[in-house]
C-alpha positions, 0 to 999 in steps of 0.5 A: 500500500502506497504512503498517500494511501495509508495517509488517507486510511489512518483518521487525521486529529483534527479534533484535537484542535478544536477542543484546544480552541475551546479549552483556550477561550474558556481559560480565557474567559475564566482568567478574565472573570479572575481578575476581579477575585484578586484586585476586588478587596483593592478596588472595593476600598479604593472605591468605596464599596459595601459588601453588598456592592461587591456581592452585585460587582462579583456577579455583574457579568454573570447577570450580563450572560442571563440576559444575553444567553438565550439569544446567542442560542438562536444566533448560533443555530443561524449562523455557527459557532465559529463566527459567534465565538470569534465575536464573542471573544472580541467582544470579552477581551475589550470589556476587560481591556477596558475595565483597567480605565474605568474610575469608580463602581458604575463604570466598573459594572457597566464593564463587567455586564459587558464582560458577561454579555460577550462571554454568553456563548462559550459554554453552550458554543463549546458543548455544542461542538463536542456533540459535532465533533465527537464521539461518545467515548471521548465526549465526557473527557473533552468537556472536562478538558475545556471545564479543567481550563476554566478552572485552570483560568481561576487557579493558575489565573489567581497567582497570575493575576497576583503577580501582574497586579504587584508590578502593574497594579489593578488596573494592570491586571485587567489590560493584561488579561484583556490582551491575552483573550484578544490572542485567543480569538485569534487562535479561535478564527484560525481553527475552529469550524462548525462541523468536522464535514466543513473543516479542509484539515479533516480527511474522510477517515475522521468524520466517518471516526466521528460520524460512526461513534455518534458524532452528527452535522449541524441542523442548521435553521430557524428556531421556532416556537415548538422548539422552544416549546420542547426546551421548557418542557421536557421532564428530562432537560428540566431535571439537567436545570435543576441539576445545574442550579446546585452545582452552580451555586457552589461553583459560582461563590468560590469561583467569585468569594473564594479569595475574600473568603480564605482571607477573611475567615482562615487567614489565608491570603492568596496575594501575600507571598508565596506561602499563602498563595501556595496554600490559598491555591489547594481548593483550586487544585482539587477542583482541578482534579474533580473535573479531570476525574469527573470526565475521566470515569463518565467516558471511562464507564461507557467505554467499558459497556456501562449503560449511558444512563449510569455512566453519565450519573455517577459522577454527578451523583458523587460531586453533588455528595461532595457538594453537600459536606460543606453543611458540616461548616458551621461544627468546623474549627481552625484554619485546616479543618476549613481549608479540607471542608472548602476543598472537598466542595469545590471538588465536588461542584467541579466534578458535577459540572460534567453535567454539560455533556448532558443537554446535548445527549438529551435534547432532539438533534435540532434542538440542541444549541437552544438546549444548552443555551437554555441549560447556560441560562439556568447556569449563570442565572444560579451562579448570578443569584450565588454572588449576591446571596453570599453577599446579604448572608455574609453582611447578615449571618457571616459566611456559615449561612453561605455554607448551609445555603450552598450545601441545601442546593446540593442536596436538592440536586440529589433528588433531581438527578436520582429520581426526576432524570430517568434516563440519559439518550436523545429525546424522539420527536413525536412521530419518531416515538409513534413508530 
């Protein structure tokens, strides 16, 4: 057989590529939203802020993707996600960029409502493209891959930021992340198409990989009211909202109120020094490897023949639990009983949110870029309400009331996905569950 011959017979990777696209804009996005959890005490004084305002700050641009997100869903049906990532990235980079000029606390709102408006589609965008681009049994790993990153963009963001704010102060922080995110889209516009069937570096061999394991083309179209009709209704997505609004109302608060949290009631200060930091940054790291695991054994378990249904709830199941020990808060005494206490919850929140795998797996082929808009808009609009919350509870009870709080929405999640998601595959139409 000929070179070119066995060139052809072996599938290129080009996969691969997209998924290091995603995994690039959604660190970026998250280096961006770290920012604000490093300068915030600085910026807080230096503005004047309450508590309160800082609570609304923190969750500014979770607020601008709430309003904005549903729409990105219909503009990606319409026109892909590769052009809408491309603005999007744009979009986010600028508003960060800008956020190092702004000179007080509406300006600096202003900016991070803008922030979360161009930030809406990544998630729904990247979960999209892995259902395209991928087959089951690399599905799981490659939305823990871009999950991982967005971690990666708090926890390696954090000392990052920290040090780029020490040489350049506050301001400094934001023009730097702003500049990285605006590199990112270019990487994004270069490499990221929006099936493997439209990309020139996919052979034959690859899409038929991908096609083969479940991998399906673009249904490109208008969105119409029946659409949005199933979305809302279906008992199966709904439980996926409810699942989601647990795991993020723990993962928002630390991604938002960690720092400030360690600082003011374990004394650990993730800016000051190499000690602290090292210290402050292990809740960051377990969240790491809950995301990397999470993905791991859900791809692992049905690549072992374990039913979808299982092999996609286990995981959750197990990150919910982990969740939920931060109930036991309010008995903890000292600096490493809290430290352990935060570190398995923020393991569990990131392992649960393997979640994003779920809307595609469930939702009707047509229907899935409204789907995981609509599961985005249930994600961001917990991790929006998590912020403020924290903010009244922290004014008014201290920081064990946030706890009770995060770890009750654990539990609710627990029932949602043990009793009301039944059972984990795409949902027919209603002349194909006639047939």
């Amino acid at each position: 057989m000929s070179a070119k011959l066995v060139e052809e017979a072996r599938p290129t990777r080009f996969r691969v590529w997209v998924l290091a696209a995603m995994i690039a804009a959604t660190f970026a996005n998250y280096l961006d939203r770290a920012v604000l959890a490093v300068v915030g005490p600085t910026v807080q004084k230096e503005f004047g802020m309450s508590d309160v305002q800082y609570g609304w700050l923190s969750s500014a641009f979770v607020w601008g993707i709430v309003v904005v997100i549903l729409v990105f869903g219909v503009l990606m049906q319409k026109f892909g996600e590769r052009i809408v990532g491309f603005v999007g990235l744009i979009g986010f980079g600028l508003m960060t960029l800008l956020s190092g000029g702004t000179v007080g606390f509406k300006s600096l709102m202003a900016c991070r409502l803008g922030l979360g408006v161009f930030e809406a589609p990544t998630f729904p965008m990247n979960a999209t493209l892995v259902r395209r681009w991928f087959p089951p049994t690399e599905r799981a790993k490659s939305v823990s891959s871009y999950q991982f990153a967005a971690t990666c963009g708090t926890a390696l963001g954090i000392p990052i930021v920290a040090g780029v704010t020490h040489a350049w102060g506050w301001r400094g922080a934001f023009v730097f992340a702003g500049a990285v995110t605006l590199l990112v889209s270019v990487f994004w516009r270069a490499v990221v198409h929006d099936t493997p069937q439209g990309a020139p570096r996919v052979n034959k061999t690859e899409v038929e990989l991908i096609q083969a394991g479940g991998g399906e083309e673009r249904s490109a179209g208008r969105t119409t009211r029946e659409h949005v009709k199933y979305v809302l209704s279906d008992r199966r997505l709904i439980a996926l909202y409810i699942i989601t609004g647990a795991t993020s109302t723990a993962f928002f608060f630390f991604m938002t109120w960690l720092p400030k949290y360690m600082r003011e009631a374990f004394d650990v200060d993730v800016t000051g020094g190499l000690r602290g930091g090292v210290k402050g940054t292990i809740p960051y790291l377990c969240a790491l490897v809950g995301i990397v695991f999470g993905g791991w054994i859900s791809d692992h378990l049905v690549a072992r023949g374990v039913s979808r249904k299982h092999a996609r709830k286990v995981p959750i199941v197990i990150g919910l639990v982990l969740t939920a020990v931060v109930l036991v808060m309010p008995f903890a005494h000292g600096q490493l009983a809290g430290l352990v206490i935060i570190s398995i919850g923020y393991f569990g929140a990131a392992m649960g949110n393997c979640a994003w795998i779920l809307p595609a797996e469930v939702s009707r082929k047509e229907c899935v870029a409204v789907a995981n808009s609509v599961y985005g808009f249930c994600t961001n609009l917990f991790g929006a309400i998590s912020p403020v919350v924290a903010g009244y509870l922290v004014s008014l009870s201290g920081y064990n009331a946030m706890m009770v709080y995060i770890g009750a929405w654990a539990v609710v999640g627990l029932v949602s996905i043990v009793f009301v998601l039944d059972e984990v595959a795409p949902t027919p139409a209603k002349d194909e569950a006639a047939v």
